[in-house]
C-alpha positions in Angstrom: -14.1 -17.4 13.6 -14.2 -16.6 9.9 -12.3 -15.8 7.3 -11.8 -15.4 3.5 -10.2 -18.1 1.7 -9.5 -18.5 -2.2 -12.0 -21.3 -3.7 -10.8 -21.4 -6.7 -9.2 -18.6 -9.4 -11.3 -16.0 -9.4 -13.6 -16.9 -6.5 -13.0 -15.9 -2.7 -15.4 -17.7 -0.2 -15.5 -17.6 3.6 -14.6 -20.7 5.9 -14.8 -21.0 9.6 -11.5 -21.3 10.9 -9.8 -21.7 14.7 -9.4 -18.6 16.0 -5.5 -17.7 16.3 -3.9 -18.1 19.6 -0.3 -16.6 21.2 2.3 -18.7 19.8 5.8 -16.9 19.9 6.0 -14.4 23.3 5.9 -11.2 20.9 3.0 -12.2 19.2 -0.4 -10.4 19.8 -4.0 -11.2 18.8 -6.2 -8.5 17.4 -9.7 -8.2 16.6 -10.1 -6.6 13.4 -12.3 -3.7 12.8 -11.8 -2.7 8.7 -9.4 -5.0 6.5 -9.6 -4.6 2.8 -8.4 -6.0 -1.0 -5.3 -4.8 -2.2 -4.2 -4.2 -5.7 -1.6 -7.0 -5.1 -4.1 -9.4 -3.5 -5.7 -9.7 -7.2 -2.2 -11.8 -8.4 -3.5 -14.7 -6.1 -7.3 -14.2 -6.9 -6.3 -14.6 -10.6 -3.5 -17.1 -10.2 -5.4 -20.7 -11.9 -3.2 -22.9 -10.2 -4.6 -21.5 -6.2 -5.5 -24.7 -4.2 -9.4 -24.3 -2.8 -8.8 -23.2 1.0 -5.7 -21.6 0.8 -5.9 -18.5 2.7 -6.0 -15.1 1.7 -3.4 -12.6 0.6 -5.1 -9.8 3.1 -2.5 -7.8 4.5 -4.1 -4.7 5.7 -5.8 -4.3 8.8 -6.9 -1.8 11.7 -8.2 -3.0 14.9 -8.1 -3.8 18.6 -5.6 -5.9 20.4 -7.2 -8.7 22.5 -4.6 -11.0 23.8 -0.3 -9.9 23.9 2.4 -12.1 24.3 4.5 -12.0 27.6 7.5 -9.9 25.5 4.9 -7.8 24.7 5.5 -3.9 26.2 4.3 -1.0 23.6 0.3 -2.3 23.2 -1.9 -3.5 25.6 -5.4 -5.2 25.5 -8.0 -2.8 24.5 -5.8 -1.0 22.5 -6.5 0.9 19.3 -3.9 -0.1 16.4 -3.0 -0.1 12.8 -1.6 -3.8 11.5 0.7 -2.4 8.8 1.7 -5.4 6.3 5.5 -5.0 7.7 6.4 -6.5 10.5 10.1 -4.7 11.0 11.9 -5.4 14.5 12.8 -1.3 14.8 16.7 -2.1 15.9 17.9 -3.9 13.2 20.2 -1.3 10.6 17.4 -1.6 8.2 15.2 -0.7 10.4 17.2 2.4 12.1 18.0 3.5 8.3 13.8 3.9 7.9 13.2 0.8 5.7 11.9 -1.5 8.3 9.8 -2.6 4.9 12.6 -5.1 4.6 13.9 -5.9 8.0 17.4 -7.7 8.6 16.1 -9.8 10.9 12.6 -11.0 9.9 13.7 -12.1 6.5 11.1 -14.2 4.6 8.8 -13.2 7.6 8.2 -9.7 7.5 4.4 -9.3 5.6 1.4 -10.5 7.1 -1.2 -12.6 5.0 -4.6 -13.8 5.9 -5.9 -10.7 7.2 -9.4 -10.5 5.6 -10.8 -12.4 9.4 -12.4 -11.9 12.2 -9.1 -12.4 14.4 -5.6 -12.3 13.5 -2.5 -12.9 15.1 0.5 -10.9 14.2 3.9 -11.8 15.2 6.9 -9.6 16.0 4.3 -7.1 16.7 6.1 -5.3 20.0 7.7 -2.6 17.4 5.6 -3.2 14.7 2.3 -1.9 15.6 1.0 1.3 15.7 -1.6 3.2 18.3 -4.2 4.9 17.6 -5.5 7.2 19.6 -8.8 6.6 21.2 -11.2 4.0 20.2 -13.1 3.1 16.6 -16.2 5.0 18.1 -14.3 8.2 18.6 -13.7 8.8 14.4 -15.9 8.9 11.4 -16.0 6.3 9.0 -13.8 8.5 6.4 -11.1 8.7 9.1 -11.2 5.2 9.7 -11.0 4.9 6.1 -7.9 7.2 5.8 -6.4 4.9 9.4 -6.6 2.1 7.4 -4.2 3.1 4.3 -1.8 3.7 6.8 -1.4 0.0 6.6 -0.4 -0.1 3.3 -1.1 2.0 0.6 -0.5 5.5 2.1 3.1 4.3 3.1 3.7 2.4 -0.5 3.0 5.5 -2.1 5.2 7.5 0.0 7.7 5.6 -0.2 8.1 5.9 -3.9 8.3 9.0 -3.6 11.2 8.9 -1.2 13.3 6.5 -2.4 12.9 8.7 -5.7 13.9 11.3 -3.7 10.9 14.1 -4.8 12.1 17.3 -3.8 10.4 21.0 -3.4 10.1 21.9 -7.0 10.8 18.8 -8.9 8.3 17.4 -11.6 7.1 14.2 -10.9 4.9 11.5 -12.5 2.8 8.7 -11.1 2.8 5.6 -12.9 -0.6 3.3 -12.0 -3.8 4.7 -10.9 -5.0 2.8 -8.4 -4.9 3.1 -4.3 -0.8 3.2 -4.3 -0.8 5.3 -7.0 -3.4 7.9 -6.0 -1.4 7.8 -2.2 2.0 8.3 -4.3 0.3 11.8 -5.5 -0.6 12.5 -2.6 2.9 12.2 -1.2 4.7 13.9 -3.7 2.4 17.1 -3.0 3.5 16.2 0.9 7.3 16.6 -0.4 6.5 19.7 -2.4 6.4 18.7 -6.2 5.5 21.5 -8.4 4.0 19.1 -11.1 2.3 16.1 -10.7 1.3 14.1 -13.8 -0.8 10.7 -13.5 -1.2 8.5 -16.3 -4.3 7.0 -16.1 -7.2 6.2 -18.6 -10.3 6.1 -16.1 -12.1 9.5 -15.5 -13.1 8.8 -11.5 -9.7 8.5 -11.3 -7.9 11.0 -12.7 -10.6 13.2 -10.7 -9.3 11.8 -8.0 -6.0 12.3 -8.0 -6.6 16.1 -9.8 -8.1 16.7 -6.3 -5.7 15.2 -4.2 -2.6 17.2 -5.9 -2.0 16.2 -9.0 -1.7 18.8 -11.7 -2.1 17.2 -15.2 -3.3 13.7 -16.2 -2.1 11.3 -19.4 -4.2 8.7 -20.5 -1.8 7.6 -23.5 0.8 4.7 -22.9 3.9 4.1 -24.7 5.8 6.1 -27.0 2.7 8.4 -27.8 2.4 8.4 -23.8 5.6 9.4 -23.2 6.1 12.7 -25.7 2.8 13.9 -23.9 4.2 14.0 -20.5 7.6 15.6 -22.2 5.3 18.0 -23.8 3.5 19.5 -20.6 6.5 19.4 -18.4 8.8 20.8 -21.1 11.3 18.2 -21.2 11.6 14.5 -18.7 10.3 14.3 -15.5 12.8 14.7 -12.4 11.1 11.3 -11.1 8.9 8.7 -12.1 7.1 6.3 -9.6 6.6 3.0 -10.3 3.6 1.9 -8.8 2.1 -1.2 -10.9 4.5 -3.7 -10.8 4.9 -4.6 -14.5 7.7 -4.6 -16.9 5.3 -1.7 -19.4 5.1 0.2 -16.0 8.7 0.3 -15.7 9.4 1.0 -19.6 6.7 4.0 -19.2 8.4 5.2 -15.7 12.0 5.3 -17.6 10.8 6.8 -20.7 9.3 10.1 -18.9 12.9 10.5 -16.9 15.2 13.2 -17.8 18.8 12.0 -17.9 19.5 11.4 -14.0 16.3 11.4 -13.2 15.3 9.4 -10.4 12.3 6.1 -10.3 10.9 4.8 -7.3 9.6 1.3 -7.7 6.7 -0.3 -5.5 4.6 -2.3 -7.7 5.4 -5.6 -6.5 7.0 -7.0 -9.3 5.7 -9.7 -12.0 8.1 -9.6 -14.4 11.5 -11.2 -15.1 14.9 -10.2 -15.0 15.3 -6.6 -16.2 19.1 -5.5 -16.4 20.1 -2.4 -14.7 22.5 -2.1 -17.3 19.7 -0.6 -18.8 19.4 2.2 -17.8 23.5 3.6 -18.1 23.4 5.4 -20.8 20.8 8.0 -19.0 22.5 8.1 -15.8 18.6 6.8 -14.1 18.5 6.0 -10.0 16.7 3.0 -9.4 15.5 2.2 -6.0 12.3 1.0 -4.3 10.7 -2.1 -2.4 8.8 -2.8 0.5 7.3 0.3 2.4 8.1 1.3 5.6 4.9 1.5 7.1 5.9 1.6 10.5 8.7 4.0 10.6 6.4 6.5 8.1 3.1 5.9 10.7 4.8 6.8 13.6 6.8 9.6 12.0 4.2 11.5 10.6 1.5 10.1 8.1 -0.8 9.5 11.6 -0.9 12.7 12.4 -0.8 14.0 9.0 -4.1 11.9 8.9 -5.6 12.7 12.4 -4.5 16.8 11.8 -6.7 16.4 8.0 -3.9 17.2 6.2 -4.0 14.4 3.9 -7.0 12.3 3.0 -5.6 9.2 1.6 -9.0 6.9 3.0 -10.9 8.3 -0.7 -9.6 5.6 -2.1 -12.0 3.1 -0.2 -14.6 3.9 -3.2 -16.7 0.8 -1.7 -17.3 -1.2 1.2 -18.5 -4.7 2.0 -19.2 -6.8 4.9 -16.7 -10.0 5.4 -19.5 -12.2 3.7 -19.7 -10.2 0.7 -15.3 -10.8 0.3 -16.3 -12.6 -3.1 -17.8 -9.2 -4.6 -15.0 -7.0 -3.0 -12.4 -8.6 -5.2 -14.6 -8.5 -8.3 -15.6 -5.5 -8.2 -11.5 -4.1 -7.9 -10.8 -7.2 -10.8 -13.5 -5.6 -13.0 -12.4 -2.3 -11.8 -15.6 -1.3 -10.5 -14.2 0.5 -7.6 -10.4 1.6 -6.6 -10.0 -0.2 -3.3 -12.6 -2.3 -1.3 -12.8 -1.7 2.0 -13.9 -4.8 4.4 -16.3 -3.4 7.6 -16.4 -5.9 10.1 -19.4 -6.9 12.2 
């Protein structure tokens, strides 16, 4: 089968590979039917040390499930699913407290990588996994689009806003413009935000997320950034989240709050040690990490997407076939498009 692999920084090629077998008796083969490039996957593309061959970083998938594992009960073969990038064991107290995102029990296990392929095989999948209903042929290609965020993005961007705790009424702001970003607008509309303010400095973009909820858009950054969102919502922000994953991000995200204001954090994080300590003196709630894509896909982001009352999938702003992986990343590197979406033969 085939599959992307890093060539070298910068460079994504595709390899033929042995197509992935049952191993463990709750794993389960799927054929994918739309992967993608995430915002994160670009770390790895850029990273000059990669080794030529190692695999990809995809982590995103919807597809159908070929072959299950003999502990296997909630999927069968020919089953329509989303692959979210979690793979949380549903029983666990994480899990039962809604953040199978970090599951007590899969530690150091729990994401999925090498996704961008033909086939994957994805392990503790008997909770995991989530149906769809029907098959691919039964939706558009926009709602397939929107299927596949629940994967990832839509879920990351929701739960910023949860873990900031957005409330009816509070005034929010979105730190990052990209896919997690523009879903984390979309979810603070879904939790009743009165204000909505992006920062972002690209004009398809902000349009974007203006259409999707947001109500007021700041292209400045730093100190000058900061009074501007003080001056529109007349005073801090209520909550800020975090969805970039660098130590400016987090300064920006903090310098918006009101004193005991809240910040959600899901930008994975590249930066060093930043003491909590901090952030005392203004009384600031810190909390984030990985989504919980299956608890929020089964709860109700699938049939908030299947009803039409979200449409998360606009972020797929281009699609490629699995041969053309190499331009999918540039074109997100170079900022060409907001999220590449991977269609597969």
């Amino acid at each position: 089968m085939k599959s992307a692999v890093y060539t070298k920084a910068g460079q994504v090629g595709i390899e033929e590979i042995k197509r992935p077998s049952i191993q463990e008796a709750d794993d389960v083969i799927i054929r994918v039917v739309r992967a993608c490039v995430c915002g994160s996957d670009l770390w790895s593309y850029r990273n000059p040390d990669i080794k030529a061959g190692h695999k990809n970083s995809g982590h995103e998938a919807i597809g159908i499930v070929e072959e299950v594992g003999e502990a296997i009960t909630t999927v069968k073969p020919g089953d329509f699913i989303i692959a979210p990038f979690t793979h949380g064991c549903g029983q666990c107290d994480a899990c039962r407290a809604g953040y199978d995102g970090t599951c007590d029990r899969h530690i150091g296990t729990n994401w999925s990588g090498g996704v961008q392929a033909e086939y994957i095989r994805f392990h503790f999948a008997n909770w995991a996994l989530v149906k769809i209903p029907g098959q691919p042929s039964d939706y558009s290609e926009g709602m397939l689009k929107s299927l596949l965020t629940l994967a990832d993005v839509m879920p990351t961007g929701y739960h910023a806003a949860r873990v900031a705790n957005v409330q009816k009424g509070d005034k929010v702001v979105v730190i990052g413009d990209g896919a997690v970003g523009q879903c984390a607008v979309i979810a603070a509309k879904m939790r009743g935000a009165s204000q909505i303010i992006l920062m972002s400095r690209h004009e398809d973009r902000q349009q974007m997320a203006l259409e999707s909820g947001a109500t007021a858009v700041v292209a400045e950054r730093g100190e000058e950034g900061i009074a501007k969102v003080r001056e529109i919502l007349g005073g801090g922000a209520d909550a800020a989240l975090e969805c970039v994953g660098t130590e400016a991000a987090v300064e920006q995200a903090l310098g918006v709050l009101h004193n005991g204001g809240r910040m959600g954090i899901v930008g994975v994080p590249h930066y060093n040690n930043r003491a909590l300590g901090s952030t005392f003196a203004q009384n600031i709630s810190v909390a984030g990490g990985a989504a919980s894509a299956t608890t929020y896909d089964k709860q109700f982001l699938l049939k908030a997407v299947l009803d039409g009352d979200i449409n998360p999938g606009r972020v797929f702003t281009s699609s490629y076939k699995l041969k053309d992986i190499d331009q999918a990343y540039k074109a997100m590197d170079e900022r060409k498009t907001i999220k590449s979406m991977i269609v597969m033969d």
